[in-house]
C-alpha positions in Angstrom: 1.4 21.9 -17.7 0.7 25.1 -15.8 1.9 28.8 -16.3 3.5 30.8 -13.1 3.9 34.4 -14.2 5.7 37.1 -12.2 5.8 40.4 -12.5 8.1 42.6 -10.9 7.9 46.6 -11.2 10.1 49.2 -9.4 10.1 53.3 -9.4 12.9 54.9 -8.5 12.8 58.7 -6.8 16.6 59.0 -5.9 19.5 56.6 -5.4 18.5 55.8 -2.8 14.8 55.5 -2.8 12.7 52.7 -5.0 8.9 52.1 -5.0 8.4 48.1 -5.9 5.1 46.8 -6.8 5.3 42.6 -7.2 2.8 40.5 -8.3 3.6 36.3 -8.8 2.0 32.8 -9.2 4.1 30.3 -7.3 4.1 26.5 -6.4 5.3 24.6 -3.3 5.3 21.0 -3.8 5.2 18.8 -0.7 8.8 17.0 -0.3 9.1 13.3 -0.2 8.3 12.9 3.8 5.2 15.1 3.4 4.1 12.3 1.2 5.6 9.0 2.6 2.2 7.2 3.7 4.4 4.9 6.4 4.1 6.2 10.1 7.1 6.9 12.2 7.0 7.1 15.9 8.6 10.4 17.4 8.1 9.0 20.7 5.5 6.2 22.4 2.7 8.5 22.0 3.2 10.7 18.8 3.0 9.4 14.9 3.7 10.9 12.1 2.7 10.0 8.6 2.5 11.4 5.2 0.1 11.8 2.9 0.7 10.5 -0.8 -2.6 12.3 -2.0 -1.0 15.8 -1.1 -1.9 18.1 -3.6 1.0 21.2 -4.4 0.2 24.5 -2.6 -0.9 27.5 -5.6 -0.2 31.0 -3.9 -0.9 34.0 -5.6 0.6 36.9 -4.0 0.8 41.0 -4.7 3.0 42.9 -2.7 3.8 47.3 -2.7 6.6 48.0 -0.7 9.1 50.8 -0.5 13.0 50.8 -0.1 15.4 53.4 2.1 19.1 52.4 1.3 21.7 54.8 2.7 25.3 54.1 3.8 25.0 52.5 7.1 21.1 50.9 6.7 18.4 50.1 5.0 14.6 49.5 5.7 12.3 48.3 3.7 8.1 48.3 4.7 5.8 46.0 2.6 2.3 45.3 2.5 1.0 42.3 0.9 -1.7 39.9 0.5 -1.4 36.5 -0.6 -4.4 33.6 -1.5 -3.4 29.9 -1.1 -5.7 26.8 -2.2 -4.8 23.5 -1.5 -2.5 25.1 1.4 -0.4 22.6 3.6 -2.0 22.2 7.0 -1.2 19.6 9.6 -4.2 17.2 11.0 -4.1 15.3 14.1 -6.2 12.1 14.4 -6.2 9.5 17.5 -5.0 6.1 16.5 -5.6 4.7 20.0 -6.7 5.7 23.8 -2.7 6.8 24.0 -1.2 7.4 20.5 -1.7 10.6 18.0 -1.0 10.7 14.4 0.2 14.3 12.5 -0.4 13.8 9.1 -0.2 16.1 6.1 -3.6 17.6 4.2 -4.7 20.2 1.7 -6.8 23.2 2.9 -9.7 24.9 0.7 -7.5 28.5 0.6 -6.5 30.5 3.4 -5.9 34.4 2.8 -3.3 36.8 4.4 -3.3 40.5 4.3 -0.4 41.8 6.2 2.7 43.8 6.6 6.4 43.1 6.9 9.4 45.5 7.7 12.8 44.5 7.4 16.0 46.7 8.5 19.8 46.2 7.8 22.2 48.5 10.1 25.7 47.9 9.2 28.3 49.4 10.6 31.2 48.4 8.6 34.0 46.4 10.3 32.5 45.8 13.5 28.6 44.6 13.5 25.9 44.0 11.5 22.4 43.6 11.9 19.5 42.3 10.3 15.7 42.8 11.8 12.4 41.5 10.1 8.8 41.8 11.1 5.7 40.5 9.8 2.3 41.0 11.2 -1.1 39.8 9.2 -4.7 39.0 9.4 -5.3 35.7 8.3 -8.4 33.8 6.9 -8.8 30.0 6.7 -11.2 27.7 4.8 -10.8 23.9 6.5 -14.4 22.9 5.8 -13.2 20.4 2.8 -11.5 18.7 6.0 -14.9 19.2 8.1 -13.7 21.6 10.3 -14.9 25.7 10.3 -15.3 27.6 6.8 -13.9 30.9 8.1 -11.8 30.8 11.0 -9.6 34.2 11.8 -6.9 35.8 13.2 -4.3 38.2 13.8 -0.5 36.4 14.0 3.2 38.1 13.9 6.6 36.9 14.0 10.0 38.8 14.5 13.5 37.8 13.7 16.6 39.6 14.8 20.3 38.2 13.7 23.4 40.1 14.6 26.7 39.1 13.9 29.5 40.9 15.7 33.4 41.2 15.1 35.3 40.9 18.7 38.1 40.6 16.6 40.1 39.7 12.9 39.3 36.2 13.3 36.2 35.6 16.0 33.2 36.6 15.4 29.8 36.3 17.7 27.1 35.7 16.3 23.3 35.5 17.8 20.2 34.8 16.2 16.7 35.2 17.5 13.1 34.2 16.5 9.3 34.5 18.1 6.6 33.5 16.4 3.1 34.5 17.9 -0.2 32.1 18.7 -1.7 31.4 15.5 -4.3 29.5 13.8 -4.6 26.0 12.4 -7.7 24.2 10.8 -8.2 22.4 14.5 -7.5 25.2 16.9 -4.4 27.1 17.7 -0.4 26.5 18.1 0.8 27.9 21.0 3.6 31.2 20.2 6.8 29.6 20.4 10.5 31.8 20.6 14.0 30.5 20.1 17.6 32.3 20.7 20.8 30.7 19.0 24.6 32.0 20.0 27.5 31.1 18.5 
């Protein structure tokens, strides 16, 4: 048995102006293939396993932010930071001279301070779209999984969706995301970006 509490606090100067000040405890329990012990093969060199030890993630996290609404956007800047223990972090282990294993394991904590923007622009009938930003420092502790007790960086990711009426009944939509280099208890992931039409 365990208490989560949330707090949620808001100020508003106008209509259209709000001050928000958020504080919760929350819980991300690892799904069932996070913690299915049997390997699967993703190709003849690459193996991936769960791991039925796998502790749920505890992240506390306080965030001020401030909201702009008007007729045709919105905006909405945010700084936070947010402390994990027992975080989710993927470990890579040789089995062989050829094969790799990914497996799931709990960090120590890891720590983010950071900053997000997010901006609607809608422009009634004909397009809308939705931009978010997030940029943070972040701070790991692997050394309960023998690797480095402070290991740090700076990482940012971008989204941009737009959907877009051509006309009554078709509709484009396109949807893009880039995620920077960023850290892991072993090293780095390289950044990685992705664009979806439709």
């Amino acid at each position: 048995f365990r208490v989560y509490p949330t707090l949620h606090l808001a100020y508003d100067l106008d209509d259209n102006q709000q001050f928000q000040l958020n504080y919760s405890h929350r819980v991300r329990r690892p799904d069932s293939d996070e913690m299915n012990p049997f390997p699967e093969y993703s190709d003849p060199r690459n193996m991936e396993a769960g791991n039925p030890l796998l502790k749920p993630e505890q992240i506390h996290s306080l965030e001020f932010g401030y909201q702009l609404k008007k007729e045709l956007f919105t905006i909405q800047p945010t700084v936070y930071y947010r402390y994990t223990y027992d975080a989710f972090t993927q470990i890579y282990t040789t089995v062989n001279d050829t094969v790799l294993l990914r497996t799931e394991a709990n960090l120590s904590r890891n720590q983010s301070l950071g900053g997000e923007f997010i901006a609607t622009l809608n422009t009634g009938k004909f397009m809308t779209i939705n931009l978010s930003t997030n940029g943070y420092y972040h701070v790991i502790d692997a050394s309960n999984l023998g690797y480095s007790a402070n290991k740090s960086a700076f990482a940012w990711d971008s989204k941009l969706g737009a959907n877009i009426n051509i006309t009554s009944s078709t509709m484009l939509q396109i949807y893009g995301y880039y995620r920077s280099k960023r850290l892991t208890a072993q090293g780095w992931y390289d950044p990685s970006y992705y664009v979806n039409t439709g």
